[in-house]
C-alpha positions as a LaTeX table, in Angstrom:
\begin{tabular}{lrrr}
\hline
Residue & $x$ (\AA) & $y$ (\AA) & $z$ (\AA) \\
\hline
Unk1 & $-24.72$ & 9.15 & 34.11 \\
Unk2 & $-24.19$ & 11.12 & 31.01 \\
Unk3 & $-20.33$ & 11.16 & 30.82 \\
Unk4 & $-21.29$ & 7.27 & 30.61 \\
Unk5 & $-23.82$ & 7.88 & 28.03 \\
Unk6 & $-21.73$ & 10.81 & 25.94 \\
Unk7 & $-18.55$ & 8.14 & 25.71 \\
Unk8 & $-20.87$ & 5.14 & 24.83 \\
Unk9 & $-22.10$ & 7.15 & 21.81 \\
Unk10 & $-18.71$ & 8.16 & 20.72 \\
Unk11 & $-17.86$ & 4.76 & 21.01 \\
Unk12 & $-20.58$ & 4.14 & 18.54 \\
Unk13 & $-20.22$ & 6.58 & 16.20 \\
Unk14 & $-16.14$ & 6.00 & 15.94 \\
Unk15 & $-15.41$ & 5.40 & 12.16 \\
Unk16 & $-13.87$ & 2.05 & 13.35 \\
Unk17 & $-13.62$ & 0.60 & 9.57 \\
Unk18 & $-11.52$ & 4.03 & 8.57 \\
Unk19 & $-9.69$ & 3.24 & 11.39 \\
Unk20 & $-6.71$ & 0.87 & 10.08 \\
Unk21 & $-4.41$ & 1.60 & 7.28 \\
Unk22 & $-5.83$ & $-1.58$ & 5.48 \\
Unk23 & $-8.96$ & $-1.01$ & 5.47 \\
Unk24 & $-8.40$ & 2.77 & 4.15 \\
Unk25 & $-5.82$ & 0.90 & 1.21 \\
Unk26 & $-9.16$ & $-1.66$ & 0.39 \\
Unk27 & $-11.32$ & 1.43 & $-0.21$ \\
Unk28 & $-9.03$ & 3.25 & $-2.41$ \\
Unk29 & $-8.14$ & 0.80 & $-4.41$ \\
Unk30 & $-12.20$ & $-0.49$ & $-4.58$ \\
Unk31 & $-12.42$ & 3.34 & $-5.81$ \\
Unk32 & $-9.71$ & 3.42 & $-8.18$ \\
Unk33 & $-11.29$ & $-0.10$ & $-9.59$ \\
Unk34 & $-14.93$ & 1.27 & $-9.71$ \\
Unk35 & $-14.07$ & 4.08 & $-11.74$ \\
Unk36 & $-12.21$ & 2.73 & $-14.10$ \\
Unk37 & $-14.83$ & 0.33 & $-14.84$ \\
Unk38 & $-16.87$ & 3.69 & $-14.80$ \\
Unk39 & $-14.78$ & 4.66 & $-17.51$ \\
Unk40 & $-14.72$ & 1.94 & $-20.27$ \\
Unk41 & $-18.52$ & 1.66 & $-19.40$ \\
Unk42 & $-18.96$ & 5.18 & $-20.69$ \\
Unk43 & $-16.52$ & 4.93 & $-23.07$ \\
Unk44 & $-16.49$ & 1.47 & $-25.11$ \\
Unk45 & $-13.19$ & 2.77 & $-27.04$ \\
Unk46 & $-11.59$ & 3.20 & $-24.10$ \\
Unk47 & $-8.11$ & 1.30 & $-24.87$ \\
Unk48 & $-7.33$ & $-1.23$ & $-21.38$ \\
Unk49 & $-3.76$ & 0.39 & $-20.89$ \\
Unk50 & $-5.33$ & 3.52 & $-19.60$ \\
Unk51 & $-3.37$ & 4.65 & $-16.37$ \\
Unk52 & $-6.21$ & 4.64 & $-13.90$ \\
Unk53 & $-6.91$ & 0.91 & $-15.23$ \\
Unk54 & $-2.67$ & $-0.01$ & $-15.11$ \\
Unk55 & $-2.96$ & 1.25 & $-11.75$ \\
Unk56 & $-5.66$ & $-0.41$ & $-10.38$ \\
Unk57 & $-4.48$ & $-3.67$ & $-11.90$ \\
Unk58 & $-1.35$ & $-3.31$ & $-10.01$ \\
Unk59 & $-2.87$ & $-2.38$ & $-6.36$ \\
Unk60 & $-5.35$ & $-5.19$ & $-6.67$ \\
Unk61 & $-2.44$ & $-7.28$ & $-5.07$ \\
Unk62 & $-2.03$ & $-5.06$ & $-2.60$ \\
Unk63 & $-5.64$ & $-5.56$ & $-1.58$ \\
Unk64 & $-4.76$ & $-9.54$ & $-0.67$ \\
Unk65 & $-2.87$ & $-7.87$ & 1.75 \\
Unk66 & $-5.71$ & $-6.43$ & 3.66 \\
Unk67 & $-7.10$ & $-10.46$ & 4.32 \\
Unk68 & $-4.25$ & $-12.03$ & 5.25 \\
Unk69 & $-2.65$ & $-10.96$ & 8.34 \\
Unk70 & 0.48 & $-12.86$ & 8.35 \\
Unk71 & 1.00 & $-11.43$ & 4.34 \\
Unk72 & 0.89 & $-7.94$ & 6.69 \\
Unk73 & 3.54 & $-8.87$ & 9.09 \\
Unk74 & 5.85 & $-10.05$ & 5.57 \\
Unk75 & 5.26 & $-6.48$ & 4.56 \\
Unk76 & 6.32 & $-5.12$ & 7.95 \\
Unk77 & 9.32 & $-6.82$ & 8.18 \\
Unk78 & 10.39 & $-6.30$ & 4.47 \\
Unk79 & 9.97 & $-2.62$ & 4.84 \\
Unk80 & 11.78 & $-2.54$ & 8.18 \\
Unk81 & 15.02 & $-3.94$ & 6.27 \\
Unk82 & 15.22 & $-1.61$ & 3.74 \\
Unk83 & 17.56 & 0.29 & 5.38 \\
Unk84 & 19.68 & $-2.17$ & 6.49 \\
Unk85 & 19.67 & $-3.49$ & 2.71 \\
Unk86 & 20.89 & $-0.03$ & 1.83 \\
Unk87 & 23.64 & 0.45 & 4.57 \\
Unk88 & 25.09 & $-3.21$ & 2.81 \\
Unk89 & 24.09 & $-1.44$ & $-0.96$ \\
Unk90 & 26.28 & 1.80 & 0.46 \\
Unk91 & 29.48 & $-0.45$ & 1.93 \\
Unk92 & 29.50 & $-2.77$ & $-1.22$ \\
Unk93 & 29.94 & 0.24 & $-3.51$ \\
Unk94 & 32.48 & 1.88 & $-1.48$ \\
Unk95 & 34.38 & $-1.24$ & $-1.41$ \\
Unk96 & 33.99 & $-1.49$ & $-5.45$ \\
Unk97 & 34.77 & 1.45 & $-6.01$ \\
Unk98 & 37.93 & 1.59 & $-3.70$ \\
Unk99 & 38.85 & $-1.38$ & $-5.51$ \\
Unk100 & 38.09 & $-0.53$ & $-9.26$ \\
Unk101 & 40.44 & 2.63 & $-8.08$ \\
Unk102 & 43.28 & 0.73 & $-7.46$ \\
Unk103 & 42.77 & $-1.22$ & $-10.86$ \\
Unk104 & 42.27 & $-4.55$ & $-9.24$ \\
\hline
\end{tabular}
């Protein structure tokens, strides 16, 4: 059957690893790591606060993220309440400022 056989090898040849946002997050920041060891490799004056390095040393804890699956669902849920944290940011202010206009 070669419909069989055509969807067996796209099965196979699916870049399953590519496939999650995680796993695409690891890579980069693997990348971003790698060459900024490329970097102070080729050049041993290379100062340690260079940007790609800063950078790299910041997304490194975003890479725990991509082994722990319950650190993922923390994520999820923090960045589905930022906009309920704002809608409290945007009635707090209103209700300073309606008060700092009345000199209270």
């Amino acid at each position: 059957n070669s419909s069989h056989a055509s969807a067996l090898l796209a099965r196979r040849f699916q870049p399953a690893y590519l496939s999650s946002f995680w796993n695409v997050l690891d890579l980069c920041i693997n990348v971003l790591c790698t060459v900024g060891m490329i970097y102070i490799i080729t050049d041993p004056g290379l100062v340690a606060d260079h940007p790609i390095i800063q950078i790299s040393r910041a997304l490194r804890i975003l890479r725990l993220l991509t082994h722990f699956a319950t650190s993922q669902v923390v994520l999820a849920a923090m960045l589905a309440s930022v906009p309920h944290l704002l809608q409290s940011f945007l009635i707090t202010a209103v209700l300073f400022f309606m008060s700092a206009s009345v000199g209270v």
